[in-house]
C-alpha positions in Angstrom: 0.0 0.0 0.0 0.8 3.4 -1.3 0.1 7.1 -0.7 0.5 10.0 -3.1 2.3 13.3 -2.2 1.2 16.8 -2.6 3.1 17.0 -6.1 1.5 13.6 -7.2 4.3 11.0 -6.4 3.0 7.5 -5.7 5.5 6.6 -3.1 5.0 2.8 -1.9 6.8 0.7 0.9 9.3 -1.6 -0.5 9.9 -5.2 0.0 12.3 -7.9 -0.5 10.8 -8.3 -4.2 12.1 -5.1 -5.1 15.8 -6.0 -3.8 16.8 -6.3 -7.5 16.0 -3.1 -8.6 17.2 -1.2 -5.2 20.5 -2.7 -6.0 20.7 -0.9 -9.1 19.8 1.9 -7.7 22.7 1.9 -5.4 25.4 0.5 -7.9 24.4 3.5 -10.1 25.2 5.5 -7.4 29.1 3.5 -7.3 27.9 2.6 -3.6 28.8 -0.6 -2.4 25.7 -2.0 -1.2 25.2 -5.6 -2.0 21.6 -7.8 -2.3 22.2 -9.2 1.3 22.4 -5.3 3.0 19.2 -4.1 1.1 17.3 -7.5 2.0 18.6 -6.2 6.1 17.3 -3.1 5.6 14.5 -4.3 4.6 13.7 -6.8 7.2 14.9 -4.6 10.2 13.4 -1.6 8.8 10.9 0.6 6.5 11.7 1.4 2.4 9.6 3.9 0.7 10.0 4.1 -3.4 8.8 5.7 -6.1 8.4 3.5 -10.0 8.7 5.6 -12.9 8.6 4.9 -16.4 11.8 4.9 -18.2 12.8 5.6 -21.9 11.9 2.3 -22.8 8.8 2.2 -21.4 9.6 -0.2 -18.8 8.0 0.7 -15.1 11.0 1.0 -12.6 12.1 1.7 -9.4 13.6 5.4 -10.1 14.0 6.6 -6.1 14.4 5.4 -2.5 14.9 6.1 1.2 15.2 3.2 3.8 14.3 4.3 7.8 15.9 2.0 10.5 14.2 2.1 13.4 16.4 1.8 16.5 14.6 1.8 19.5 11.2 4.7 19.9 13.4 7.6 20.1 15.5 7.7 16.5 16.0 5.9 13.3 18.4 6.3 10.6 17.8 7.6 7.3 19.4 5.7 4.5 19.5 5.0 0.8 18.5 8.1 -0.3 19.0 7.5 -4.3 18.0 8.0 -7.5 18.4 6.9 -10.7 20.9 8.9 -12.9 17.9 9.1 -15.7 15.3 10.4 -13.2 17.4 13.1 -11.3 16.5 16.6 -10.8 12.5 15.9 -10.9 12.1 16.1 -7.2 12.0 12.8 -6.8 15.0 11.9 -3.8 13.4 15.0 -2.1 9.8 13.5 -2.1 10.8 10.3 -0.9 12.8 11.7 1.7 10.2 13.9 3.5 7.8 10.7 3.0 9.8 9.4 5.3 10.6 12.4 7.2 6.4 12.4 7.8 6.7 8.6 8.4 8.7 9.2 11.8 7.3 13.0 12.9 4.1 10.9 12.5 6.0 8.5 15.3 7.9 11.4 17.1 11.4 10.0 16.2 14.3 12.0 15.8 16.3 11.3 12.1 20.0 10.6 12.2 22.1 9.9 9.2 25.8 10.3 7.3 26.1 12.6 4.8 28.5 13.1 2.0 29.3 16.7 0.5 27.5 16.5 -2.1 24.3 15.3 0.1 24.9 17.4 3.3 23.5 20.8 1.8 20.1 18.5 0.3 20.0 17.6 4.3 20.7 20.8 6.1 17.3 22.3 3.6 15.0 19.6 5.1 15.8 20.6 8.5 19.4 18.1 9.6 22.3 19.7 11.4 25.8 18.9 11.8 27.4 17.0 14.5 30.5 15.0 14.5 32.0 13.9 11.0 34.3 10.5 9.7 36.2 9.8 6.9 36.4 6.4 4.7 39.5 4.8 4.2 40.1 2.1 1.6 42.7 -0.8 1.2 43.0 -2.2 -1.8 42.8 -6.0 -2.8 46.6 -7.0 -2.9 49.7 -8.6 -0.6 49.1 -7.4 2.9 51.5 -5.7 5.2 53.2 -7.4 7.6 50.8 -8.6 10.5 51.0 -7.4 13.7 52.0 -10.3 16.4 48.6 -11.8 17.6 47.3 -10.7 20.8 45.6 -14.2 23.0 43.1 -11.6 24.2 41.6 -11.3 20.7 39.3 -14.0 19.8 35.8 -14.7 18.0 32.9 -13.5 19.8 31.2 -16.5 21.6 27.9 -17.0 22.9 29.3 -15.4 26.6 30.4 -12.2 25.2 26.6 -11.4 23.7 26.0 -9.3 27.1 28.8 -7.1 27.6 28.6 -7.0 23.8 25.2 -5.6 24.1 26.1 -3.2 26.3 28.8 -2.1 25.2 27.5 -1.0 22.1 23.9 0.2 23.7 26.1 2.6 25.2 27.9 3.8 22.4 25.3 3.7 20.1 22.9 5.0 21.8 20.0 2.3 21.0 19.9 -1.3 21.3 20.8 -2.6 17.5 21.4 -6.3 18.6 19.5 -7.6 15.7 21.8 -5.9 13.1 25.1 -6.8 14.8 24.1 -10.7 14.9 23.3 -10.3 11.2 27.0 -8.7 11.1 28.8 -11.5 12.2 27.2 -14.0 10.5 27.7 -12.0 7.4 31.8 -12.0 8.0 32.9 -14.3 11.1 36.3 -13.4 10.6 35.5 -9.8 11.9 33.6 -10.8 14.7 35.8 -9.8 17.1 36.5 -8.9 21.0 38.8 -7.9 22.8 38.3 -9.4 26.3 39.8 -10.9 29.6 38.2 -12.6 32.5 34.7 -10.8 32.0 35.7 -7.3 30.9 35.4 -6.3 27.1 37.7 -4.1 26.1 36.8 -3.9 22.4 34.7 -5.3 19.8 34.5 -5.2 15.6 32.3 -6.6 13.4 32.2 -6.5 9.4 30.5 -7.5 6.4 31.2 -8.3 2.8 29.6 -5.5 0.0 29.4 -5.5 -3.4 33.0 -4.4 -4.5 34.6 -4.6 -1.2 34.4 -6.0 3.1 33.7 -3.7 5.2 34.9 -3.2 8.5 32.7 -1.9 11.6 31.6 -1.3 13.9 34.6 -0.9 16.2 34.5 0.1 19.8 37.2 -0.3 21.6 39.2 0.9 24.8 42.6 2.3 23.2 44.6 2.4 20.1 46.8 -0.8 20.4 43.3 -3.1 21.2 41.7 -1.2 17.8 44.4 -2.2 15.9 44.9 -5.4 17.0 41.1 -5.9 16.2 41.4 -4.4 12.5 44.6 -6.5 11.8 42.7 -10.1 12.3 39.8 -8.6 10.3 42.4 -7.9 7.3 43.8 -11.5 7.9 40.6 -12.7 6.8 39.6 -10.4 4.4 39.6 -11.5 0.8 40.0 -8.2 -1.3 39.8 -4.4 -1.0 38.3 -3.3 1.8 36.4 0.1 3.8 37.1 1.6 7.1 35.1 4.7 8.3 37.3 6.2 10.7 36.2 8.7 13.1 37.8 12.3 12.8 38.6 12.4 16.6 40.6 8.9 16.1 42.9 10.3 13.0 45.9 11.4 15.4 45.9 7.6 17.2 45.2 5.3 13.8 45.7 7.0 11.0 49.3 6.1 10.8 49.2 2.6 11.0 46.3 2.4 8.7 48.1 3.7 5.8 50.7 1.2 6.8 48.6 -1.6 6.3 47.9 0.1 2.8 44.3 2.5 3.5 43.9 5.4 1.5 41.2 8.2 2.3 38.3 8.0 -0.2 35.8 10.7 1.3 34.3 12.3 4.3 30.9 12.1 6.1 29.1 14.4 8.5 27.0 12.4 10.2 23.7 14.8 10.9 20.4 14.6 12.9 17.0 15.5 12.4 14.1 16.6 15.0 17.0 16.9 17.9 19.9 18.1 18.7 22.6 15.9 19.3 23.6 12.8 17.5 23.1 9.9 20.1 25.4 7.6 21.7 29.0 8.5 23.3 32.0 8.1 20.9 34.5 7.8 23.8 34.7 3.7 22.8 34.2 4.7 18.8 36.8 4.3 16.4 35.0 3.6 13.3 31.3 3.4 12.1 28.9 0.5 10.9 28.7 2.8 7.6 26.3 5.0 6.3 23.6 2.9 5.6 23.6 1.9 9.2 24.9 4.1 11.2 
């Protein structure tokens, strides 16, 4: 079921049926979303599209925007795209406040990560800065030398789930336990902790995408746990692969990340919507989930 907005867009809820089509949309955009993410979002949240007929006269899925609902307070406001043929008709800006409506309906805040190019588009619908990352990219290819293993880091077992949980409500800011056990069974090589006795001092998780892994979320206590954590993720990684690294973390890790052979692809700001302050506390944060989940 459907509704129509004021400037006649038929804007419909999407499904896992449409996970074809929603792929394209992002690989158009050179994002590296794969068929497994959008069937997540899907599941754990609420897509919104618009069809449009295309030069050929084929109906298609021309725009989208994907809400994550984490917890009653926030979601996070994702897949904003359009295809290249169907910009610049208002269409990302209608499905957007669609969704916008969906959660001032709810009286949820709206946080997401914005590039550049999409941070002005934001800031006119009402989103405001707060703290900002950066992507970093390592490229598919003989790996530095690996730093000597640590005992203390080891896969996640079924023990660690609580302080897991914690730790990440915490830092997050919401309880997101369903995405992070999809997480590590997307990549069990970067389903990592960091942990002693019964204290976690860091934990990573990671997922394959469409052209390359990606690595985070990452919590963790200081530098030397952080980069033990990344360096048995890279082990196991098969080709290229993303790092979002926070801006306050640059000075401790940026260093020994272009070491290992990262190279800084863009920044983000991640913005909110409806309140003032992006939530969580970044004191355990090195690097994000990505934009598409915060």
């Amino acid at each position: 079921m459907g509704s129509t907005d004021a400037a006649g867009h038929d804007i419909v809820r999407l499904t896992a049926a449409d996970v074809t089509q929603a792929l394209d949309l992002s690989t158009s955009a050179q994002w590296n979303q794969n068929a497994a993410d959008w069937l997540m979002m899907f599941s754990l949240g609420q897509g919104f599209g618009i069809h449009a007929v295309d030069e050929q006269g084929a109906r298609r899925l021309a725009a989208s925007a994907v809400l994550l609902p984490y917890g009653p307070h926030f979601a996070w406001v994702s897949m904003v795209l359009v295809l290249p043929a169907f910009q610049r008709r208002g269409l990302a800006t209608a499905v957007l406040k669609h969704a916008l409506g969906w959660l001032r309906e709810r009286g949820m805040a709206g946080v997401l990560d914005a590039t550049p190019a999409g941070r002005a588009v934001y800031a006119q619908e009402g989103f405001v800065d707060t703290w900002r990352f950066a992507r970093y990219r390592r490229e598919a290819g003989p790996p530095a030398p690996p730093a000597p293993e640590r005992s203390d880091v080891r896969a996640i077992a079924n023990a660690d789930w609580p302080n897991v949980e914690r730790l990440d409500e915490a830092t997050f800011g919401a309880d997101r336990m369903r995405v992070l056990r999809t997480l590590s069974a997307r990549w069990p090589g970067a389903a990592r902790v960091v942990a002693s006795a019964h204290q976690t001092r860091g934990v990573m998780f990671g997922r394959d995408g469409r052209e390359a892994h990606h690595i985070g979320p990452l919590l963790a206590d200081d530098a030397a746990s952080a980069e033990a954590l990344i360096d048995t993720a890279l082990r196991d990684a098969p080709g290229a692969v993303y790092l979002d690294l926070l801006d306050t973390r640059r000075p401790e890790l940026l260093s020994w990340l272009q070491a290992q052979g990262f190279v800084f692809q863009r920044p983000f700001t991640r913005m909110v919507w409806g309140t003032r302050s992006a939530p969580g506390d970044t004191s355990r944060l090195w690097a994000v989930a990505g934009p598409e989940l915060g």
